[in-house]
BAPADO-971610 format. One line per 10 residues: for each residue x, y, z of N, C-alpha, C. Coordinates in pm, whole numbers, plus 32768, in hexadecimal, padded with zeros to 4 digits. Each point is the difference from the previous one (the first is absolute). Layout:
X Y Z X Y Z X Y Z; ... .
//
This chain:
6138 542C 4554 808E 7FF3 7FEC 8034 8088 7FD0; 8063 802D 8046 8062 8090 7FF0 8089 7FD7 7FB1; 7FDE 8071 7FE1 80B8 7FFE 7FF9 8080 802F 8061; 806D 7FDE 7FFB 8035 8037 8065 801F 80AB 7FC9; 803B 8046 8037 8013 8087 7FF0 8075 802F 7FD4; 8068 7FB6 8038 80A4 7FD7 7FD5 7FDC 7FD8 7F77; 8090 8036 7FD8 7FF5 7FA6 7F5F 7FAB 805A 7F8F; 7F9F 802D 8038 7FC6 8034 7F9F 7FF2 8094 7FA5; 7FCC 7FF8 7FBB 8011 8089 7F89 7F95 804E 801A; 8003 8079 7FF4 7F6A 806B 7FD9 7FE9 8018 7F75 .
7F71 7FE0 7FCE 7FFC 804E 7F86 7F4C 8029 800C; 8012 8073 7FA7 7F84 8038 8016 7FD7 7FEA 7F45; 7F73 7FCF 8015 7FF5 7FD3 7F69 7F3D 802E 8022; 8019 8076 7F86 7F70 8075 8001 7FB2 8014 8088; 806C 803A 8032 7FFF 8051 8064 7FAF 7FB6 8094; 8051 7F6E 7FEA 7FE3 7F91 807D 8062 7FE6 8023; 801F 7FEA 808E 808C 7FDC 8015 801C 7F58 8017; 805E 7FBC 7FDF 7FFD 7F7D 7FF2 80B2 7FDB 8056; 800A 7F73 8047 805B 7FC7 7FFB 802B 7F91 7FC2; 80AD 7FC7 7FCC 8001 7FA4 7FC5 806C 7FED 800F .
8039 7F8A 7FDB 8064 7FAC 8039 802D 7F82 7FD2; 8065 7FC4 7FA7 800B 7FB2 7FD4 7FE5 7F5D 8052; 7FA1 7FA0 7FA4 7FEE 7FA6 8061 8061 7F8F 802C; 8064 8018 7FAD 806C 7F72 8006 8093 8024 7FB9; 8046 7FE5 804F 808C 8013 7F79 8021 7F60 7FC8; 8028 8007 7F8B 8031 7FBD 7FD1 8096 7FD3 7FAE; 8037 7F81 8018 80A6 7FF1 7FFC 8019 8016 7F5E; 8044 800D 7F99 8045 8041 7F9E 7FE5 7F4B 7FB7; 8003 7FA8 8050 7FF9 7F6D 7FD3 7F46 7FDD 7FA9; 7FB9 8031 807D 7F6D 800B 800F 7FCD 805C 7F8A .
8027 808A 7FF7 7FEF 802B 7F8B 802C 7FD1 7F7A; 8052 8002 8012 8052 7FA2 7F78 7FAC 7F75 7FC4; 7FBD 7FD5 8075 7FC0 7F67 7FAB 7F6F 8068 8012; 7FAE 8083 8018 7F95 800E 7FE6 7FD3 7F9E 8072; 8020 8013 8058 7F84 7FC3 8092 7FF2 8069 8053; 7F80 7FD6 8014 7FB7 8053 80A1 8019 808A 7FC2; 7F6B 7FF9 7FA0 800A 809A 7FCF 8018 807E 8062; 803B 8066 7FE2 800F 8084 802F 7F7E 8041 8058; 7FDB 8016 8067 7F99 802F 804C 8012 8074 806D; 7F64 8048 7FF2 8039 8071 806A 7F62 7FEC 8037 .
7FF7 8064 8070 7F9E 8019 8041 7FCD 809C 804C; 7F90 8047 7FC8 7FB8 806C 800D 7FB2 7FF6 8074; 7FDB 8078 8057 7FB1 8006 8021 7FCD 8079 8069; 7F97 805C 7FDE 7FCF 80A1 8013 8048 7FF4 80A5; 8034 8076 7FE2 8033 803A 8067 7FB5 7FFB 806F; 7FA5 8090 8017 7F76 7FF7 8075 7FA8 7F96 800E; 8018 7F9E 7F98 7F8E 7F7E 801B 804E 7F6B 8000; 805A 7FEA 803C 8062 7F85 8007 7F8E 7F9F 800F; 802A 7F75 7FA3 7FB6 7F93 8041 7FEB 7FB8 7F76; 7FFE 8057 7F8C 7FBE 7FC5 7F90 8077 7FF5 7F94 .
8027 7F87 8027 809D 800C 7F94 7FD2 7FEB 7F6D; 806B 8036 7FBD 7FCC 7FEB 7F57 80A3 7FB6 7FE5; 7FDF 7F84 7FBE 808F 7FCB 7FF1 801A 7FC1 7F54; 8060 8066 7FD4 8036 7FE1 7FA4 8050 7FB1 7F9D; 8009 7F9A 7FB3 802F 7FE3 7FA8 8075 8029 7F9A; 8061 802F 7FD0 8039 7FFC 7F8F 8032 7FAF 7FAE; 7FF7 8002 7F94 8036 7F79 7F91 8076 804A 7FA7; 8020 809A 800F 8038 8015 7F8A 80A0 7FFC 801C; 8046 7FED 7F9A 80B8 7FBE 7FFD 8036 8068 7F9C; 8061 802F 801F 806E 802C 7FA4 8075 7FB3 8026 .
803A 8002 7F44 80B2 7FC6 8039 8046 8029 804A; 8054 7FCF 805F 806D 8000 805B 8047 8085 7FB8; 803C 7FC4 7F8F 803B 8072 7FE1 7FE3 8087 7FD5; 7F65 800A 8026 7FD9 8088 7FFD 8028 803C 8094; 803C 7FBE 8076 8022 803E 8080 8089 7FD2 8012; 8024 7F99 7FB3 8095 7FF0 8043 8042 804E 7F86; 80A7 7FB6 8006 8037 7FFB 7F83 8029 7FCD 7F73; 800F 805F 7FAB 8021 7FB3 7F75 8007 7F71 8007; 804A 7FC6 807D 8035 7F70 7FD1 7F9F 7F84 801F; 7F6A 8035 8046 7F91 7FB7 8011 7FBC 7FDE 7F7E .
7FDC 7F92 801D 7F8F 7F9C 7F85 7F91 8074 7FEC; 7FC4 7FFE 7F59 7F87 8023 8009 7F9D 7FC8 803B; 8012 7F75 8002 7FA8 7F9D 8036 7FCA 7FD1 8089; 806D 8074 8068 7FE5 801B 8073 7FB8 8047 7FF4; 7F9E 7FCD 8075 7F9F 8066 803B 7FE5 801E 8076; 7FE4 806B 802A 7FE9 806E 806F 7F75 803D 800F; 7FB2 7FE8 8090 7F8F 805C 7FD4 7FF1 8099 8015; 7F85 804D 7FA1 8016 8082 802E 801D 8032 8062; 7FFB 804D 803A 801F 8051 80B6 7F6E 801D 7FE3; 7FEB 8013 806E 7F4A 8045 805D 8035 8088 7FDA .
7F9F 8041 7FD4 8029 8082 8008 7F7B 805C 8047; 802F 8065 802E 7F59 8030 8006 7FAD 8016 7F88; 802D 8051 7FA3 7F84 7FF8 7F9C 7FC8 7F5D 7FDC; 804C 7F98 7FF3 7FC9 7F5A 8022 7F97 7FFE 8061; 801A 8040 8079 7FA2 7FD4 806E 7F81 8056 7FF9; 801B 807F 7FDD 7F7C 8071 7FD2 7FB3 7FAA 7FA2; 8034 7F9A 7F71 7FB4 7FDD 7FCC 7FF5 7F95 8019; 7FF7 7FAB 8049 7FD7 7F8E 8062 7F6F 8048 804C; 8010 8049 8033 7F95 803B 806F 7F9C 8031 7FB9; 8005 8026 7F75 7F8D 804F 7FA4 7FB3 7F84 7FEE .
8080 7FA4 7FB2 7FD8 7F9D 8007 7F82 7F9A 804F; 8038 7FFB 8059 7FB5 7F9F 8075 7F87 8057 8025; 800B 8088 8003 7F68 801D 8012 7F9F 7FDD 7F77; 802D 8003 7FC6 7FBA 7FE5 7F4A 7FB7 7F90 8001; 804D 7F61 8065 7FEE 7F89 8030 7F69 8018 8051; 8016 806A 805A 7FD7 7FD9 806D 8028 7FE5 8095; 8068 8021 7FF3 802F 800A 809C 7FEC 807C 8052; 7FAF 7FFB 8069 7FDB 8051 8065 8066 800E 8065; 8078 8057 7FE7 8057 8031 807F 7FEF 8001 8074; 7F65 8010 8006 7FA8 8030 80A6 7FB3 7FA9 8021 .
7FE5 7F9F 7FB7 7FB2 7F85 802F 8044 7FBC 8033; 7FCC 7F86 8049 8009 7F94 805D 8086 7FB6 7FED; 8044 7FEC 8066 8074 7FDF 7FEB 8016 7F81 7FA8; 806D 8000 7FAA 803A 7F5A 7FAF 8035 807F 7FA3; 8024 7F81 7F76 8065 8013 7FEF 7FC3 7FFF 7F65; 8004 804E 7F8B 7FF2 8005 7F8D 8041 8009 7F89; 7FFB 7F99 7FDC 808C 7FEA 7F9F 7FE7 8010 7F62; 8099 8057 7FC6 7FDE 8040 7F96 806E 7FB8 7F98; 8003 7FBF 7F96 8066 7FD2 7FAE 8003 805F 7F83; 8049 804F 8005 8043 8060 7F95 8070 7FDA 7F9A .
8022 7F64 8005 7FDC 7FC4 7F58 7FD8 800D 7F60; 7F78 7FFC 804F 7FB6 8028 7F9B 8000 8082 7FBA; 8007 804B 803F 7FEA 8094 7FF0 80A8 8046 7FBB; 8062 7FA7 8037 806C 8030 7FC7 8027 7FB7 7FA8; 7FC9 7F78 7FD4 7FEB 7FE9 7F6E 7FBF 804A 7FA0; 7FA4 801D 7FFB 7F9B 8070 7FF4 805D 8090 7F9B; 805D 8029 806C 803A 809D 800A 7F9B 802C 8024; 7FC4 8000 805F 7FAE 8058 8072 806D 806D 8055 .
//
């Protein structure tokens, strides 16, 4: 299983080159009740086939992106950022995920780790 090529981001993380691409959007309703956590999906550039698929759990208030007149109690999840996805990928090799091995799909929940402050 590939990814498509559209859509997607470059990042080079210690001096490997990687693609990635958010796996799903989600409606402002969906976030708000905390469903269908936040997910993306990695996977080495020169060696397509071996997806690494991500997890996020972490929330800031709404009104850390909208305005003054939003609830604290709204919530919003972080944005993907690349340094997020660089440490996703350190990550997942740390796991055990082989970029270059046999195709499927290896899944990483970064949860934990950003409970943590990792």
């Amino acid at each position: 299983m590939t990814m498509p090529r559209k859509g997607t981001r470059r990042i080079t993380v210690d001096g490997i080159a990687y693609r990635w691409r958010h796996r799903s959007r989600r409606s402002v309703t969906e976030a708000r009740a905390r469903s269908r956590p936040l997910t993306f999906a990695v996977e080495r550039e020169d060696a397509p086939g071996r997806l690494l698929s991500v997890t996020l759990g972490e929330w800031l208030p709404l009104s850390h992106y909208c305005c003054p007149d939003c609830s604290p109690d709204e919530f919003m999840p972080e944005p993907i950022t690349p340094a997020r996805v660089a440490e996703a990928v350190r990550a997942a090799l740390a796991d055990g995920w082989d970029p270059q091995g046999p195709a499927g799909v290896h899944r990483l929940d970064m949860r934990p780790l950003i409970a943590a402050g990792a």
